[in-house]
C-alpha positions, 0 to 999 in steps of 0.5 A, spaced: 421 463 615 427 463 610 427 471 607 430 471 600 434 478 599 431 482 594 434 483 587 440 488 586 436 491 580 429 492 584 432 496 589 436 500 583 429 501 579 426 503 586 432 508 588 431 511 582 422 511 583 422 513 590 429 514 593 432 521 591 424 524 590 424 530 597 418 533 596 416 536 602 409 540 602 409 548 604 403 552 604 402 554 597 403 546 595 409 546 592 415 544 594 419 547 600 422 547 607 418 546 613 421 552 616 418 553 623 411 558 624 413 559 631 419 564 632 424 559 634 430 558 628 428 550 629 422 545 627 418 543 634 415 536 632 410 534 638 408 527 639 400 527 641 399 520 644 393 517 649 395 512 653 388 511 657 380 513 655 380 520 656 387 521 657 387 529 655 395 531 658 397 532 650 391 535 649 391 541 654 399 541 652 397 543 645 392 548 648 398 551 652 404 551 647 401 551 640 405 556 638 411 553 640 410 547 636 411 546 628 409 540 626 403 535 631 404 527 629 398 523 633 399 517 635 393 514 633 394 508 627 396 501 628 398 496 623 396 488 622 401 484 619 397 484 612 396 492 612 390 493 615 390 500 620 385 501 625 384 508 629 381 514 629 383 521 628 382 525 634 378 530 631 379 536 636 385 535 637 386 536 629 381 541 629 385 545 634 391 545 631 389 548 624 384 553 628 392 555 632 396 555 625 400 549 626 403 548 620 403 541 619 399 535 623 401 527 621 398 521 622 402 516 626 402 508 624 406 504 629 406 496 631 404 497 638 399 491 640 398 488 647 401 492 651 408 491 647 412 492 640 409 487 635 416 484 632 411 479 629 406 484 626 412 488 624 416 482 619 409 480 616 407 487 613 414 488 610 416 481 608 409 480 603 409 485 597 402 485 597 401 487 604 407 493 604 402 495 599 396 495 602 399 499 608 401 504 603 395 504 600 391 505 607 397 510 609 395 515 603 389 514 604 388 516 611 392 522 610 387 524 604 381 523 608 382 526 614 386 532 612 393 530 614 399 532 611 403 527 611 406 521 615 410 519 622 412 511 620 414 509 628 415 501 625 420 499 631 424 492 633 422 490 625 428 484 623 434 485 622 433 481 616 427 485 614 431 490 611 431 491 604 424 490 605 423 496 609 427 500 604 423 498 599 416 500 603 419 506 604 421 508 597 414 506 594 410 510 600 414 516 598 412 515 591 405 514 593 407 521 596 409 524 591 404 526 586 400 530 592 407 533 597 405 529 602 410 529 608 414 522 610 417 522 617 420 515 619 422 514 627 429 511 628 432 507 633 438 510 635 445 508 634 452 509 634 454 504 627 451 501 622 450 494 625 445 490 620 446 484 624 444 488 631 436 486 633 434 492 635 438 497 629 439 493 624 433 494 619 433 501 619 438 503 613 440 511 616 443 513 608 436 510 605 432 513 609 436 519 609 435 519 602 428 518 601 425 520 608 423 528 608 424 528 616 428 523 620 426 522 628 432 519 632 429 516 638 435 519 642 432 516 648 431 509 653 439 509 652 437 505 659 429 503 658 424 500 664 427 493 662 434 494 664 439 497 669 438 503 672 441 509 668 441 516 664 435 516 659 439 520 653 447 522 657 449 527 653 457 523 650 451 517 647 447 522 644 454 525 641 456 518 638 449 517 635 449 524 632 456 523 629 453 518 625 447 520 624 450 527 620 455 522 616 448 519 613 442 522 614 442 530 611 443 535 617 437 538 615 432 532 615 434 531 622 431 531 629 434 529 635 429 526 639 428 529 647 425 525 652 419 529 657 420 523 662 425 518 666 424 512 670 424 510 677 427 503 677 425 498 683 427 492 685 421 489 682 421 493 676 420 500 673 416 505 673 416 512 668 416 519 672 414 525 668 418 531 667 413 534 672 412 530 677 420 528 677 423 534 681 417 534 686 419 527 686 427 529 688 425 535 693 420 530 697 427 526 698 433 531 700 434 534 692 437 530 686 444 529 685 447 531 678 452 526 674 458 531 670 459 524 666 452 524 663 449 531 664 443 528 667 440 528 673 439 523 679 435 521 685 436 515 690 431 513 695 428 509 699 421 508 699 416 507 706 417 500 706 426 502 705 425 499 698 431 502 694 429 506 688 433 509 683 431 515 679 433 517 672 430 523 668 431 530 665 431 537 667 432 544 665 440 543 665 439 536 662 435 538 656 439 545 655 445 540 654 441 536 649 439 543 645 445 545 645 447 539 640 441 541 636 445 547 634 452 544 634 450 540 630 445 545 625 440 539 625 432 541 622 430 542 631 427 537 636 422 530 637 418 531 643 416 524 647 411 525 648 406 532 649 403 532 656 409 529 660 413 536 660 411 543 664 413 551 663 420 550 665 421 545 659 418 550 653 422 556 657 428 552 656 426 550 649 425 557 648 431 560 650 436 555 646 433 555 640 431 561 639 435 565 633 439 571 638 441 565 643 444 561 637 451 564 638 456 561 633 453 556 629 
C-alpha cells in the first residue's frame, strides 16, 4: 500500500493543537511535576506484566517494594488495527496501588499479538485517520473508566513510513488529555541517531516525541535479543551513545532510562530469558561468572549435561550500579524497570543506594 505524507500545514496545526501542551497531572489536579513519593530524588516507573494465567511474580514485587516505586504501567491492552482495545484492568493490583500510595498507575496498550510484535497491526491503526482516532477515543476512555491516570503507549516495530502518522496520533492523543491532565508516556526503541529509513527506530521522532510526550521510556535494552548473537543486554558505551542522543531531543526531565531485571541464556538452538534471581544462582552452579570491563556487564559460559555450549548474558548489582550512575550524569527524570517480578533485593538495595539524594554526589 502506497503511504502519502501528510501535508506540511496539518502537521504545523497539529504542532500547535497538541505538540507544546505538557500538562502532567499531580495530586491536586493542576499541572505539575511527577516527582517521586517514595524517598528516592528520581521517579521509579515499574512495568507490571502477566505472562501466563496466574502468573503473580508482578504482583508479589509490587506488594514487597511499593514504596520504591513512583508511577505502575500495566501491561494489560492490546490494540487491533481498527482501534479496538481488548483487556482487563487487574483490579487488585490497582487497588493495591492506591491503598500503598502509588503516585501514578497508567494503563499499557501495546500490539503484541500471537506471541509476537504485530507490524501489520501497528501500520493499520496509524496510517487510516479514523482508526487513529478510535483508539484515542477507546485510550481516553479506558483511563476514564477504570481510574488510571494516564497512558504508557508501547506501539513497537511501527514502519519507518509510518512516521508522520504516529506523531500525529501522539498530538491529537495529548489533546484528548489535555482538558482532564492525564498522563502521556510513550515507550521508545533505543537508538544512537535518527535514521527514519531504519525498520526498527525509524518511526519514532525523538524531538516530537519529546515535545508532546510527558515522559519518555527508552528501552535501553535487548542491545543484543533472544533472536540474534550472543552478548551484553544494555553495555554501558551503547547506553552512553543512545543518551547522548537522547538529551540532544528529548528534555532531560521527560526521560527515563529503561533497565532490564533479566538477560538471556543463548543456545545453539535458541535462547531462553534468565531472570535477575535466577542468573547468579545460575553462575554459581557452573564456577561463578565472568565480567566484561568493556561493556560493564556480567557472563557466564557453560556446558550443560549434555555439553551443549551456553552463553549467558544478564545484569547484576555491578551492572546496574553503571546503568544508575548514567541516571545521575545525565540528570534524567529516573528509571523504566522491565518487568516487576524478575528483580530480588539486591536490585532495589542497588536502586536504593544510587538514587538516593545523599548518594548523588556531583550532579
Amino acid at each position: 500500500m502506497k503511504i502519502y505524507q501528510p501535508g506540511v500545514f496539518l502537521m504545523l496545526m497539529l504542532l500547535l493543537a497538541g505538540g507544546l501542551c505538557f500538562g502532567i497531572k499531580d495530586d491536586s489536579g493542576q499541572n505539575g511535576n511527577p516527582y517521586s513519593v517514595n524517598r528516592l530524588e528520581r521517579t521509579v516507573l515499574g512495568y507490571y506484566t502477566e505472562d501466563y494465567p496466574g502468573d503473580r511474580l508482578s504482583y508479589h514485587s509490587l506488594v514487597r517494594n511499593h514504596d520504591r516505586v513512583d508511577i505502575t504501567a500495566f501491561f494489560n491492552y492490546v490494540t487491533d488495527g481498527r482501534g479496538n482495545i481488548a483487556g482487563q484492568p487487574v483490579r487488585e493490583a490497582i487497588e493495591l496501588a492506591e491503598r500503598k500510595n502509588i503516585k501514578t498507575t497508567l494503563m499499557l496498550v501495546h500490539n503484541f499479538h500471537g506471541g509476537k510484535i504485530d507490524r501489520d497491526r501497528a501500520h493499520e491503526v496509524l496510517s487510516k485517520a479514523s482508526n487513529r482516532e478510535n483508539l484515542a477515543r477507546n485510550i481516553l476512555s479506558l483511563v476514564k473508566e477504570n481510574g488510571f491516570d494516564g497512558v504508557n503507549l508501547d506501539l513497537e516495530f511501527v514502519p519507518p513510513g509510518d512516521r508522520p502518522y504516529y506523531n500525529i496520533f501522539l498530538a491529537g492523543l495529548k489533546e484528548l488529555f489535555k482538558p482532564y491532565g492525564y498522563l502521556l508516556t510513550v515507550s521508545v526503541p533505543a537508538k544512537t541517531w535518527d535514521n527514519p529509513g531504519n525498520q526498527w527506530s525509524g518511526a519514532y521522532d525523538y524531538s516530537f516525541i519529546g515535545q508532546t510526550a510527558d515522559l519518555v521510556a527508552l528501552m535501553t535494552y535487548d542491545e543484543h535479543w533472544s533472536g540474534g548473537v550472543p552478548g551484553p543486554i544494555a553495555s554501558l558505551p551503547w547506553m552512553r551513545q543512545v543518551l547522548d542522543y537522547a538529551v540532544r531531543t528529548i528534555p532531560e526531565s521527560k526521560i527515563l532510562i529503561g533497565v532490564a531485571a533479566y538477560g538471556y541464556d543463548w543456545a545453539p538452538d535458541g535462547a531462553g530469558t534468565v531472570r535477575w534471581y535466577r542468573a547468579e544462582a545460575l553462575a554459581a552452579e557452573h564456577g561463578g561468572a565472568g565480567w566484561d570491563d568493556r561493556y560493564a556487564a556480567p557472563y557466564l559460559i557453560y556446558y550443560d549435561e549434555g555439553g551443549t555450549r551456553h552463553e549467558v548474558w544478564y545484569e547484576n548489582k555491578s551492572s546496574l550500579s553503571a546503568k544508575l550512575d548514567l541516571v545521575n550524569s545525565y540528570n534524567v527524570a529516573g528509571i523504566g524497570i522491565w518487568r516487576l517480578g524478575f528483580e530480588d533485593e539486591d536490585f532495589w538495595e542497588t536502586v536504593n543506594w544510587k538514587l538516593e539524594p545523599q548518594n548523588n554526589l556531583g550532579y
